[in-house]
ZADRENMAR-764223 format. One record per residue (C-alpha): residue number from 1; x, y, z. Coordinates in steps of 0.02 Angstrom, whole numbers, plus 50000, padded with zeros to 5 digits. Example, Ala and Ser with C-alpha at 12.3 -4.5 7.8 and 13.67 -1.06 7.14 Angstrom:
2
<pt><pos>1</pos><px>50615</px><py>49775</py><pz>50390</pz></pt>
<pt><pos>2</pos><px>50684</px><py>49947</py><pz>50357</pz></pt>
This chain:
313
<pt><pos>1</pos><px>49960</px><py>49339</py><pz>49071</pz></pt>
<pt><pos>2</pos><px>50088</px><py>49193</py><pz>49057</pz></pt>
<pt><pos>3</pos><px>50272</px><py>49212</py><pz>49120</pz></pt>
<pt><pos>4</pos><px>50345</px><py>49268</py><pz>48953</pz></pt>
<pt><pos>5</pos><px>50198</px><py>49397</py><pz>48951</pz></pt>
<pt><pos>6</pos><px>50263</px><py>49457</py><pz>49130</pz></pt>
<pt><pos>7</pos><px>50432</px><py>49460</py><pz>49069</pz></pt>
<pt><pos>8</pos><px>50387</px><py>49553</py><pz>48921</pz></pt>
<pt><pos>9</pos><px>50311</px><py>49700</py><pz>49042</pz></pt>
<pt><pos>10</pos><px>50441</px><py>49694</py><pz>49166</pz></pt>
<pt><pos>11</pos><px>50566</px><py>49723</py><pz>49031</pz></pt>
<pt><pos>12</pos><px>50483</px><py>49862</py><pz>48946</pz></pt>
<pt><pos>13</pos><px>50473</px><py>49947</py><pz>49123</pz></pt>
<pt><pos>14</pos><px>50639</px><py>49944</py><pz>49150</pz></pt>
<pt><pos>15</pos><px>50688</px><py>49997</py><pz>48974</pz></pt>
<pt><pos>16</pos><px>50525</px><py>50145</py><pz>48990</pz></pt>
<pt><pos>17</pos><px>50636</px><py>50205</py><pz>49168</pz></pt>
<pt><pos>18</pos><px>50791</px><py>50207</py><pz>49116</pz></pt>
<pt><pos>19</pos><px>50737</px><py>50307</py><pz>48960</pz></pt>
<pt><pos>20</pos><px>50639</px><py>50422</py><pz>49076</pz></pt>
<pt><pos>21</pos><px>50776</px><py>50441</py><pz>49200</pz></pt>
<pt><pos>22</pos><px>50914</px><py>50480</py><pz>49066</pz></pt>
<pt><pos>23</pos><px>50792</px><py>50613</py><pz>48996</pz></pt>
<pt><pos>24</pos><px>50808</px><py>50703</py><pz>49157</pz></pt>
<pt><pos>25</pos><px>50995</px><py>50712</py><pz>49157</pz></pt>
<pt><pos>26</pos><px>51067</px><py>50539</py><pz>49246</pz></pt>
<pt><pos>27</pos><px>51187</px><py>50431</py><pz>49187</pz></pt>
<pt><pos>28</pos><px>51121</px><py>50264</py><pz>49163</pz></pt>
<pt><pos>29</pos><px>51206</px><py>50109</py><pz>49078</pz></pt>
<pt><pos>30</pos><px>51177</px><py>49950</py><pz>49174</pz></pt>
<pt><pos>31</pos><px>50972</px><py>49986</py><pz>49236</pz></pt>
<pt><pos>32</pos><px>50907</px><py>49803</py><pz>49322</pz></pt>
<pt><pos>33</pos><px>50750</px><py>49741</py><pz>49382</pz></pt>
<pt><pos>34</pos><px>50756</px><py>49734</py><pz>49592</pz></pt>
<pt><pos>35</pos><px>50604</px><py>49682</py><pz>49634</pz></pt>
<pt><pos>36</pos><px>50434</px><py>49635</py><pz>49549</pz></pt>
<pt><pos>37</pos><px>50243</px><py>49615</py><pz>49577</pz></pt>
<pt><pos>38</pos><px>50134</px><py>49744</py><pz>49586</pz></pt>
<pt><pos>39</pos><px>50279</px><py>49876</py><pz>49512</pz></pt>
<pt><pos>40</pos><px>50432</px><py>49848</py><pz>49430</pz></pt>
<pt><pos>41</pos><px>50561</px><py>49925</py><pz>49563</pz></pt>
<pt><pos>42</pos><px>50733</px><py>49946</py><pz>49462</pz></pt>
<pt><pos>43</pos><px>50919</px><py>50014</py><pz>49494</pz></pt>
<pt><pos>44</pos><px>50962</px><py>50152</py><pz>49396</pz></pt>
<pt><pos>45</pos><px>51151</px><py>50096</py><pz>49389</pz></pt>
<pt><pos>46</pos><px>51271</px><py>50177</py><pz>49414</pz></pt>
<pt><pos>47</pos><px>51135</px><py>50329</py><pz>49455</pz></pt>
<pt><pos>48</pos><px>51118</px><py>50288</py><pz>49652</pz></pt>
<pt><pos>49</pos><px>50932</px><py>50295</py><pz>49585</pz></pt>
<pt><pos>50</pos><px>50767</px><py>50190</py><pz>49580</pz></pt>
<pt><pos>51</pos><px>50617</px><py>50196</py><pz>49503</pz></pt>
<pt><pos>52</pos><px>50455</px><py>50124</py><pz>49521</pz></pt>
<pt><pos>53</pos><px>50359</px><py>50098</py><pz>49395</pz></pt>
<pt><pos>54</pos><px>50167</px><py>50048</py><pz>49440</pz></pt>
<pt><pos>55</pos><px>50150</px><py>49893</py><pz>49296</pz></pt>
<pt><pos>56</pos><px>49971</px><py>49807</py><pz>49405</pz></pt>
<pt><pos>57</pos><px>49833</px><py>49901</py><pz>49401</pz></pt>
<pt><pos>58</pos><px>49668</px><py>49895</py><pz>49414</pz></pt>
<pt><pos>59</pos><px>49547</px><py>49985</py><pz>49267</pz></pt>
<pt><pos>60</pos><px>49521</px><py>50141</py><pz>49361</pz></pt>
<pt><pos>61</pos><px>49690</px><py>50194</py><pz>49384</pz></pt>
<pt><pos>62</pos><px>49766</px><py>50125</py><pz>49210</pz></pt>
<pt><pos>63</pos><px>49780</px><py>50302</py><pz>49156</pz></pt>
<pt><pos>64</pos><px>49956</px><py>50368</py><pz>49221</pz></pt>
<pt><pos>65</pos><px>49861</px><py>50548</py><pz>49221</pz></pt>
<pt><pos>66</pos><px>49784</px><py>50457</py><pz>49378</pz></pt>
<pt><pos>67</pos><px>49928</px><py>50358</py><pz>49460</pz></pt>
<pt><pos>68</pos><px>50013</px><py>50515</py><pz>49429</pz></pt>
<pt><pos>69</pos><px>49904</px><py>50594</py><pz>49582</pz></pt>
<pt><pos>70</pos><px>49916</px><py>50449</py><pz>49691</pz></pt>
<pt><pos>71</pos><px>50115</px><py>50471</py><pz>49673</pz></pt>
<pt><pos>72</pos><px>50119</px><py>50662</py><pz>49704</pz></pt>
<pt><pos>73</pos><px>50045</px><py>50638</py><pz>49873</pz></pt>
<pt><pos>74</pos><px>50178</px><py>50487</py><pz>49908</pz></pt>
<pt><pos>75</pos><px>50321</px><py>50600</py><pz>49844</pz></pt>
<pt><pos>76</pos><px>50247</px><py>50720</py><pz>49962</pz></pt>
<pt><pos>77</pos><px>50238</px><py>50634</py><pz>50111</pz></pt>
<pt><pos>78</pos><px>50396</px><py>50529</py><pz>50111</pz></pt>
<pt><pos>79</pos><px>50483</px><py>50669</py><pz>50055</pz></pt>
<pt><pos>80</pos><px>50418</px><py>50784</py><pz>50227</pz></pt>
<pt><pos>81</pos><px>50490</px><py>50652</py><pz>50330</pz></pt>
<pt><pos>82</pos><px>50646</px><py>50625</py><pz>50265</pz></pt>
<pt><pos>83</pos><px>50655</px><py>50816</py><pz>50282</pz></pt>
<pt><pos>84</pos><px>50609</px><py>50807</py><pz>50455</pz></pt>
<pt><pos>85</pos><px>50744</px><py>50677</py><pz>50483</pz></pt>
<pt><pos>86</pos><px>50639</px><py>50540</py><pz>50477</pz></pt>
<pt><pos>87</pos><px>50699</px><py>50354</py><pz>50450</pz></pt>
<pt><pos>88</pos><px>50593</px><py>50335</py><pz>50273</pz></pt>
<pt><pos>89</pos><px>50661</px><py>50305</py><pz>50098</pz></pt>
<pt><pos>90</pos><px>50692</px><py>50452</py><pz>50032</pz></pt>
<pt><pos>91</pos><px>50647</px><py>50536</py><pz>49855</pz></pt>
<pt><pos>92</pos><px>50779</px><py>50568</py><pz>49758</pz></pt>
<pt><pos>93</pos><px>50867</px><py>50720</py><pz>49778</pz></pt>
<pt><pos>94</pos><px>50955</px><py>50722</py><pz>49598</pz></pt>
<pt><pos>95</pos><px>50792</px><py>50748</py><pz>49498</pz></pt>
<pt><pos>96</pos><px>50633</px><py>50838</py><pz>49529</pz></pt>
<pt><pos>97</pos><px>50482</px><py>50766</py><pz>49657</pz></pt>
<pt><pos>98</pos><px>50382</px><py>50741</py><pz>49527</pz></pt>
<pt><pos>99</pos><px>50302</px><py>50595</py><pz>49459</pz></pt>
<pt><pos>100</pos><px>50358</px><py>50556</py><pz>49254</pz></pt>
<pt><pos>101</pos><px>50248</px><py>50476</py><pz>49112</pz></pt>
<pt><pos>102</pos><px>50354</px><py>50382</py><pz>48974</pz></pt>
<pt><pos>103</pos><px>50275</px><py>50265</py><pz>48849</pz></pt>
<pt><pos>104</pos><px>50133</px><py>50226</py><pz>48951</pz></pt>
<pt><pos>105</pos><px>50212</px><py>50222</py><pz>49114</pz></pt>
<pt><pos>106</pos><px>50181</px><py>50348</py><pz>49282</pz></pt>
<pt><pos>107</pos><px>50354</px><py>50311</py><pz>49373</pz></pt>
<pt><pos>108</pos><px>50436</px><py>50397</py><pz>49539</pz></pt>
<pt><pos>109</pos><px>50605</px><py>50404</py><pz>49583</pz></pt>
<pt><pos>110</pos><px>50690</px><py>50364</py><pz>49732</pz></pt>
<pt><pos>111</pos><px>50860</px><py>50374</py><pz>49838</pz></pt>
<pt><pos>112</pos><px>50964</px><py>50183</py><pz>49800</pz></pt>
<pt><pos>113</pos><px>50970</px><py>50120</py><pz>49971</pz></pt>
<pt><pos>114</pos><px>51101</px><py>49953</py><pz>49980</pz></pt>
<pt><pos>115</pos><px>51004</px><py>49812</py><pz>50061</pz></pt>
<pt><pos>116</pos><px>51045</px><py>49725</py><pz>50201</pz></pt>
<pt><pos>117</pos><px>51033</px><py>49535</py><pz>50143</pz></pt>
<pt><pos>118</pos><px>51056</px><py>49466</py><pz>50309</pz></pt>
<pt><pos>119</pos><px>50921</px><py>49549</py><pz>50392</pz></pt>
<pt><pos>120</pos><px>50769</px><py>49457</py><pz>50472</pz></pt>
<pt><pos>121</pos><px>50601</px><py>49544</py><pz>50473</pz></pt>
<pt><pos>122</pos><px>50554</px><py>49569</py><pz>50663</pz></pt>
<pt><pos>123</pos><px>50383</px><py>49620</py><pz>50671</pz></pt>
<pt><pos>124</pos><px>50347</px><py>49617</py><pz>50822</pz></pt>
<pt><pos>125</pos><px>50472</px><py>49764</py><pz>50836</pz></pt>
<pt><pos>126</pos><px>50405</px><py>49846</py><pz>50664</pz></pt>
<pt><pos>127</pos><px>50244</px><py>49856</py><pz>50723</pz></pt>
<pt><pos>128</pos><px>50301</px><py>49956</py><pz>50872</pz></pt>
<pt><pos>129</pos><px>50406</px><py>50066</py><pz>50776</pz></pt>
<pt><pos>130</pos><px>50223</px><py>50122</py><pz>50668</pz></pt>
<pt><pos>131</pos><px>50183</px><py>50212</py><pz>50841</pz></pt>
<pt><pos>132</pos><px>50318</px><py>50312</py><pz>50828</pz></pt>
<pt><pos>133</pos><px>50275</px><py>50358</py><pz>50633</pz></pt>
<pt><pos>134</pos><px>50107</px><py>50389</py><pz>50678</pz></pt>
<pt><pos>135</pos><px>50185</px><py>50528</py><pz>50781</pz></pt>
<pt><pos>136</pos><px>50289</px><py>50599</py><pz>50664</pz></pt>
<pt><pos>137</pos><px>50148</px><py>50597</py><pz>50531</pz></pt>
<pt><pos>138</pos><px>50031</px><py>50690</py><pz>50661</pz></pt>
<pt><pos>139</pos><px>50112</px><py>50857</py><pz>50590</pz></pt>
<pt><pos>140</pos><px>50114</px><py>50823</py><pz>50406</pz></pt>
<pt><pos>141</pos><px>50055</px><py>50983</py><pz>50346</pz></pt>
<pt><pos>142</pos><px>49983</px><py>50929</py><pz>50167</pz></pt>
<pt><pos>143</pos><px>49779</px><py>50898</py><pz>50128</pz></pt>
<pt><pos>144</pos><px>49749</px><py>50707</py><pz>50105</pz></pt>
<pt><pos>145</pos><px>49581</px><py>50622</py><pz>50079</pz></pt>
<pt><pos>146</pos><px>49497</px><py>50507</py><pz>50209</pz></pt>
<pt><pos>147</pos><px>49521</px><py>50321</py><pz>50173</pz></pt>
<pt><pos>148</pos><px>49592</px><py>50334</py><pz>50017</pz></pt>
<pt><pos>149</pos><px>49679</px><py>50171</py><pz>50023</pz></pt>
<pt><pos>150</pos><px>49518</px><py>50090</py><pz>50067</pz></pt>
<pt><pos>151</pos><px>49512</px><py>50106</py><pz>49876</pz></pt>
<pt><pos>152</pos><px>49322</px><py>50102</py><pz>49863</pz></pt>
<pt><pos>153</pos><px>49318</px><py>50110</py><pz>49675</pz></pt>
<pt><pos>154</pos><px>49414</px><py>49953</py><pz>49652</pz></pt>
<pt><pos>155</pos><px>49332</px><py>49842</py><pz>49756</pz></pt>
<pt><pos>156</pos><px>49169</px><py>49876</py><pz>49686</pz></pt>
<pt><pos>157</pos><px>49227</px><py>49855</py><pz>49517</pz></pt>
<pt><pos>158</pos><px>49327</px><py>49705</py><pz>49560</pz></pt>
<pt><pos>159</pos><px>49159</px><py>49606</py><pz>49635</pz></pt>
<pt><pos>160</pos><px>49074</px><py>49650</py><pz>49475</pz></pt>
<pt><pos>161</pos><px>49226</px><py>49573</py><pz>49357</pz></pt>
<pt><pos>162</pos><px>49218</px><py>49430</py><pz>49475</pz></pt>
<pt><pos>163</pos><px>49059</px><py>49386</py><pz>49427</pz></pt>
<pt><pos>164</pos><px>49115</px><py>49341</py><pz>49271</pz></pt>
<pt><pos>165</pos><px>49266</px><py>49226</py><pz>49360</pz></pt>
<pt><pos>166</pos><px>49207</px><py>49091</py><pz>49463</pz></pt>
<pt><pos>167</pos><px>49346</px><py>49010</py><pz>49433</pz></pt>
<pt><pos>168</pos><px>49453</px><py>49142</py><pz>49555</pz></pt>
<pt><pos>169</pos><px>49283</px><py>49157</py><pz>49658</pz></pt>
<pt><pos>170</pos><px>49150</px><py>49040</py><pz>49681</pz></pt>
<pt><pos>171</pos><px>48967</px><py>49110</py><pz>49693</pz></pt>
<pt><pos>172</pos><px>48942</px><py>49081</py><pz>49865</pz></pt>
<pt><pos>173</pos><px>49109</px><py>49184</py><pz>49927</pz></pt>
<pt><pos>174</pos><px>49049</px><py>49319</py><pz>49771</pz></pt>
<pt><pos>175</pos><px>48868</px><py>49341</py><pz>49874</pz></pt>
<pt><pos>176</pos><px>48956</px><py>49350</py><pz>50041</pz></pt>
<pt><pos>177</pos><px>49082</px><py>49477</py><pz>49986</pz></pt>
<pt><pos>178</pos><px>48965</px><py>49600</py><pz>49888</pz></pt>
<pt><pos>179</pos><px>48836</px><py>49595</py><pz>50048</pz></pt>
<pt><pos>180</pos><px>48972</px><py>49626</py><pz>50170</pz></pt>
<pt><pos>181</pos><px>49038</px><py>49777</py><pz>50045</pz></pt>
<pt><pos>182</pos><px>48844</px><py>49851</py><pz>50061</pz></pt>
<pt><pos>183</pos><px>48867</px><py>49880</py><pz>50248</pz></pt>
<pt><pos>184</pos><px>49060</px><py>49934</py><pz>50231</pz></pt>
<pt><pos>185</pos><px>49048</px><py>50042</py><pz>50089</pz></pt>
<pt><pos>186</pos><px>48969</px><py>50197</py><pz>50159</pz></pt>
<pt><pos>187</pos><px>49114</px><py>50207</py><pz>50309</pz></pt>
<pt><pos>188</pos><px>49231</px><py>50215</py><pz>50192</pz></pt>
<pt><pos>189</pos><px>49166</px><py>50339</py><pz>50074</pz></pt>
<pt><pos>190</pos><px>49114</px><py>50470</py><pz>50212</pz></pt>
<pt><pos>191</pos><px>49192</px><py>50533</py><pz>50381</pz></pt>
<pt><pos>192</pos><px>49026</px><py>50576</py><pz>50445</pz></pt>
<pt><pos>193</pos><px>48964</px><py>50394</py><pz>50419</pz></pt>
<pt><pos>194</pos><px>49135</px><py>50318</py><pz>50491</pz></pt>
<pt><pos>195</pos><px>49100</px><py>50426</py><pz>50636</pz></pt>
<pt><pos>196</pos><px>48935</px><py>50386</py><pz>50680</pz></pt>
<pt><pos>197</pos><px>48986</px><py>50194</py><pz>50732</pz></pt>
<pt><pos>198</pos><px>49145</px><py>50286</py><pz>50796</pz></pt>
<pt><pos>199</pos><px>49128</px><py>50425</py><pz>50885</pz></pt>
<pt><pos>200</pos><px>49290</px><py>50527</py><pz>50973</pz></pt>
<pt><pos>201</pos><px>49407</px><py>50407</py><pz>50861</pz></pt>
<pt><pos>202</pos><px>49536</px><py>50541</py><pz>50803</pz></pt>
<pt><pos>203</pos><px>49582</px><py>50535</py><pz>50616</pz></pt>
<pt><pos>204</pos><px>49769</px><py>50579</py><pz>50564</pz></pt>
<pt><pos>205</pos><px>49889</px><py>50559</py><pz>50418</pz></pt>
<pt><pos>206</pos><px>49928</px><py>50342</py><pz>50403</pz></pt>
<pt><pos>207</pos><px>50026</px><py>50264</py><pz>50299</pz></pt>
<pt><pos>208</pos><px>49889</px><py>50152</py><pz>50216</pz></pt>
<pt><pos>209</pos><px>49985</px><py>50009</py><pz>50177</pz></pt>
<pt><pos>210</pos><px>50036</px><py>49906</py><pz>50316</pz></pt>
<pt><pos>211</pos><px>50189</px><py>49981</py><pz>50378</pz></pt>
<pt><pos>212</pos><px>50258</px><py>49844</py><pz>50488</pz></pt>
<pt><pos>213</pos><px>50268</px><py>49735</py><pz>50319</pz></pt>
<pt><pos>214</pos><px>50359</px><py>49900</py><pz>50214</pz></pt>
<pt><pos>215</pos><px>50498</px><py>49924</py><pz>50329</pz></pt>
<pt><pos>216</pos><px>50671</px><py>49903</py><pz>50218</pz></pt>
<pt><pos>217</pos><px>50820</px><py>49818</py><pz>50290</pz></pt>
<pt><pos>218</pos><px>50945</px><py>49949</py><pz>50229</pz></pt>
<pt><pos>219</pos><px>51130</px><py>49909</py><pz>50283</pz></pt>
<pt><pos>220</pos><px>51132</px><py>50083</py><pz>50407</pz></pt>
<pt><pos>221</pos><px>50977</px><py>50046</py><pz>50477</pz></pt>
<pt><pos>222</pos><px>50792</px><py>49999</py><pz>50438</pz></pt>
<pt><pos>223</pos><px>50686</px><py>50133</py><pz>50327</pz></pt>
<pt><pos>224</pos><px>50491</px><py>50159</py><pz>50317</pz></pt>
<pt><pos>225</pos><px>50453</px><py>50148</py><pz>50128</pz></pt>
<pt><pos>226</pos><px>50317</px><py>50136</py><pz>50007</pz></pt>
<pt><pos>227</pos><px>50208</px><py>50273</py><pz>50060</pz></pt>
<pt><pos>228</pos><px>50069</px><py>50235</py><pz>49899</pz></pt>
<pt><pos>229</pos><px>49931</px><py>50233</py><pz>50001</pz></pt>
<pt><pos>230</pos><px>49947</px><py>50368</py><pz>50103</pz></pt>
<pt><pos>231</pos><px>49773</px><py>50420</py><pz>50178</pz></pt>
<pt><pos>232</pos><px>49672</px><py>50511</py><pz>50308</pz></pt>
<pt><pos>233</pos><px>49612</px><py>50381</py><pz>50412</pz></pt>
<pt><pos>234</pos><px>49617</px><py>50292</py><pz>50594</pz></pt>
<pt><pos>235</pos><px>49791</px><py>50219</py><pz>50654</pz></pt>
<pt><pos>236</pos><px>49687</px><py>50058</py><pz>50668</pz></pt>
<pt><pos>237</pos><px>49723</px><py>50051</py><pz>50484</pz></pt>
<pt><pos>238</pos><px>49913</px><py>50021</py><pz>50484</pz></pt>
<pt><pos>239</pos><px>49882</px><py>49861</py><pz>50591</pz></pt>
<pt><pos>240</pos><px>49723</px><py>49779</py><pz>50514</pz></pt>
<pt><pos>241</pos><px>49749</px><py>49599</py><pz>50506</pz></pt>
<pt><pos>242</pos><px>49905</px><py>49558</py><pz>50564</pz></pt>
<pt><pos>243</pos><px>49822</px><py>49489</py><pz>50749</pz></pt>
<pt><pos>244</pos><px>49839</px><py>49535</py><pz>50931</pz></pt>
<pt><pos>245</pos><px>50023</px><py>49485</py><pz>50967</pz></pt>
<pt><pos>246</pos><px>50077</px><py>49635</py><pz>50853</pz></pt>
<pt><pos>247</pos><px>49936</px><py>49739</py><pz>50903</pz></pt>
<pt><pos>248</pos><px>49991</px><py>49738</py><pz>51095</pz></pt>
<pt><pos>249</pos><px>50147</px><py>49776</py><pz>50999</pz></pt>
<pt><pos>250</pos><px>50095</px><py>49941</py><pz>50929</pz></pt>
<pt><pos>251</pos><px>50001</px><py>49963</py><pz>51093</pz></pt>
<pt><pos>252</pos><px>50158</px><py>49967</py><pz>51183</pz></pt>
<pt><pos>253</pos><px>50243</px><py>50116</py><pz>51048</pz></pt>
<pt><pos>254</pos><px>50098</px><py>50213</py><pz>51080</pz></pt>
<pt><pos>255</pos><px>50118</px><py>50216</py><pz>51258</pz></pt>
<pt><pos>256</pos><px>50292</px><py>50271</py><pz>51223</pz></pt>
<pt><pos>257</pos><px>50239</px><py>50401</py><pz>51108</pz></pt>
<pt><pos>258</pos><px>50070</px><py>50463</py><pz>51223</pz></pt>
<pt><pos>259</pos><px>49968</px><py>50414</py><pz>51089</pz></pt>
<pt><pos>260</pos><px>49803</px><py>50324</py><pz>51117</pz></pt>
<pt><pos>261</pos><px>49797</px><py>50114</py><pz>51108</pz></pt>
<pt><pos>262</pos><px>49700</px><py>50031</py><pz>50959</pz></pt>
<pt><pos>263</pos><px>49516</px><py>50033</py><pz>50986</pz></pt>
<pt><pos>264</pos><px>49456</px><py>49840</py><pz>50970</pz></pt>
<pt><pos>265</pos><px>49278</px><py>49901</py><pz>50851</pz></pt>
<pt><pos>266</pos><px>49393</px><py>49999</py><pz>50750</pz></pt>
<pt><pos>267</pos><px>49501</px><py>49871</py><pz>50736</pz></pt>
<pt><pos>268</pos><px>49354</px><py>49748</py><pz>50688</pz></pt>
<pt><pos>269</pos><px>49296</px><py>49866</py><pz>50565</pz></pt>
<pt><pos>270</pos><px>49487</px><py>49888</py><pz>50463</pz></pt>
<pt><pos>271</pos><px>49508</px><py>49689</py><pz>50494</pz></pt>
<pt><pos>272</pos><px>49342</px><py>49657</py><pz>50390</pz></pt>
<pt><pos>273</pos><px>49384</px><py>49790</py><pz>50251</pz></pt>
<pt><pos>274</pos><px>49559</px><py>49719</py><pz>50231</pz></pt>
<pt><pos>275</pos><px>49496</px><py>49570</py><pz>50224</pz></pt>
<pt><pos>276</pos><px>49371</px><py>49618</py><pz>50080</pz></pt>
<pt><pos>277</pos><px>49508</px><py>49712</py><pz>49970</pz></pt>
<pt><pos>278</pos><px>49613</px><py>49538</py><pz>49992</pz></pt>
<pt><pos>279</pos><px>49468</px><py>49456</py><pz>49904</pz></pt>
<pt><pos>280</pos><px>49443</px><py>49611</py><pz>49780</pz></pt>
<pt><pos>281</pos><px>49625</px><py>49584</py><pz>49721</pz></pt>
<pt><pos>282</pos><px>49593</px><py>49413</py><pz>49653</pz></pt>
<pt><pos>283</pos><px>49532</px><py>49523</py><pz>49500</pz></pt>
<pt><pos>284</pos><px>49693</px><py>49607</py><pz>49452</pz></pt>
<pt><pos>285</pos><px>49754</px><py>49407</py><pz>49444</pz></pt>
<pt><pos>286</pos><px>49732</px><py>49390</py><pz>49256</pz></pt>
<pt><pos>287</pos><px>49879</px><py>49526</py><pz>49268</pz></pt>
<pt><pos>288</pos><px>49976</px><py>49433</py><pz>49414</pz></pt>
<pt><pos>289</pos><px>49916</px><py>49256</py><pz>49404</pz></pt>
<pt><pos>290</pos><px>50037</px><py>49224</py><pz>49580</pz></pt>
<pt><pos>291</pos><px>49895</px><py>49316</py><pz>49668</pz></pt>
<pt><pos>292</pos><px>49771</px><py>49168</py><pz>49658</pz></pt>
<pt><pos>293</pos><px>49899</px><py>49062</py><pz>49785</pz></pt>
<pt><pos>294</pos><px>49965</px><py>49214</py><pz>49872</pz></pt>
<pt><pos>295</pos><px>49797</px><py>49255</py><pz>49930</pz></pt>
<pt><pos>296</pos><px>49749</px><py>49077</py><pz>49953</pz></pt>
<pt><pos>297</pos><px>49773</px><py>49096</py><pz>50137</pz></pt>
<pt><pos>298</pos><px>49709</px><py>49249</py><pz>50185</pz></pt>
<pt><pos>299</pos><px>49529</px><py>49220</py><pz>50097</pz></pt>
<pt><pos>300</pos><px>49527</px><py>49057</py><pz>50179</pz></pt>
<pt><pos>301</pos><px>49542</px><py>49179</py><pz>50346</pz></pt>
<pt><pos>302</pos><px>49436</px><py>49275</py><pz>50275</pz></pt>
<pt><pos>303</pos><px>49299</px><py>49151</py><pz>50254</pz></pt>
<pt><pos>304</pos><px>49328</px><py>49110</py><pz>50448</pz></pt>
<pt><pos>305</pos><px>49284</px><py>49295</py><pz>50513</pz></pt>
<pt><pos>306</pos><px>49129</px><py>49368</py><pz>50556</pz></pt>
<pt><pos>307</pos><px>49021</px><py>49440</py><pz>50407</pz></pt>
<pt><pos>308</pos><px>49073</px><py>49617</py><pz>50397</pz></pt>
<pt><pos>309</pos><px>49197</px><py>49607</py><pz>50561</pz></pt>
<pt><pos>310</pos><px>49022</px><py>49586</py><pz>50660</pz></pt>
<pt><pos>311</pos><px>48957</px><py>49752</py><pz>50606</pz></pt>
<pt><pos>312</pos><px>48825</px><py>49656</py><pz>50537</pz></pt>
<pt><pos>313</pos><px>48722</px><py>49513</py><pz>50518</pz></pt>
């Protein structure tokens, strides 16, 4: 897709939400685009509303019926912690916690939360703060499948479209990353076999989608959001590859919270599938063409590591 292509989308999104959102009874006359890559995250105005609307996907999950499913559990989970007087974004209250499908679209609706502009990411302190979400998501009450986010079915697919794209991956990264996806594969797809290499590592309600990154600056105080990949899985999973600095960070929450500290093979084994779904994205690039430079660095990392975090030879 070129930029006018991208515009094109993005402008049909917002059109599709504010469509959707006046259907359900809000009053909507000035909707604008806030924020886009992989969604299209717009301001209902004057509707202290916003939706996102899912515009990058990959073929599996191009059928809203689908994304629909993925957003129920989000809407689910963020919505139990702000209940619980959590500091997350919170649904909407002013229409139903229920993913809509408009024109093509599977869209979710949350609370407008005014930005604070000023505000400078501290990770160090974000990633200590995931501790004490970890915590509060240790009594979710609602069923959630292991490793979800691990999103198994994409990255397969994705090595076998990139086989037809050398030009986003060369063969020789392409042979590395399918082998190293044969030894990871099965420990995402099955408890049992993620417990074999792992034994006593406790599994509990994550995020799924680096946290310390998904933190929003709002101007009464700093909010977990996007909640898409929520997932039964490790905590190991909230921190893969963001390095030991912010690891001792989370370390350090966790002691506050009596939680256990990050287990170092765990956190090889999330480092090398992270790593792997960084290079399975380069397929969804014909759809975000950014992604070839975004990811630039990280598959140069990647390339670095050891083949399959050291798993395997």
């Amino acid at each position: 897709m070129n930029a006018k292509d991208i515009e094109g989308r993005t402008a049909r999104a917002v059109r599709t939400a504010a469509d959707a959102a006046r259907a359900l009874g809000l009053e909507v006359t000035e909707p604008r685009a806030l924020y886009v890559a992989f969604s299209v995250i717009v301001h209902l105005a004057p509707a202290p509303v916003v939706a996102r609307v899912p515009t990058v996907l990959p073929q599996e999950r191009s059928d809203p019926a689908d994304v629909a499913d993925q957003q129920r559990r989000e809407l689910a989970v963020a919505g139990w912690l702000s209940d619980e007087g959590h500091a997350v974004v919170p649904p909407s209250p002013l229409v139903p916690r229920e993913p809509v499908q408009c024109e093509g679209f599977s869209m979710t609706f949350w609370q407008f939360v005014s930005e604070d502009p000023d505000k400078v990411p501290d990770y160090a302190v974000n990633s200590e703060r995931v501790a004490d979400l970890h915590a509060a998501l240790r009594d979710y009450p609602g069923p959630l499948s292991f490793l979800s986010s691990a999103e198994p079915d994409f990255v397969t697919d994705s090595l076998a479209l990139l086989g037809d794209r050398p030009d986003l991956l060369g063969p020789a990264d392409l042979d590395r990353a399918r082998r190293e996806w044969t030894v990871l594969e099965p420990l995402v797809r099955s408890r049992a076999a993620f417990e074999q290499p792992f034994p006593g590592i406790d599994l509990q309600p994550i995020h799924g989608d680096s946290p310390p990154a998904n933190i929003f600056a709002g101007v009464d105080g700093d909010l977990f959001s996007d909640f898409e990949l929520v997932t039964l899985g490790p905590i190991e999973w909230d921190l893969a590859a963001l390095g030991p600095d912010l690891e001792a960070a989370y370390n350090r929450g966790a002691l506050r919270n009596g939680m256990r500290p990050l287990d170092e093979g765990v956190m090889k084994f999330v480092n090398a599938i992270g790593m792997l779904r960084v290079v399975a994205y380069l397929a969804l690039a014909p759809q975000l063409p950014v992604l070839v430079e975004v990811m630039k660095p990280a598959v140069d990392q990647w390339r670095s590591m050891p083949f399959a975090g050291g798993l395997a030879t």
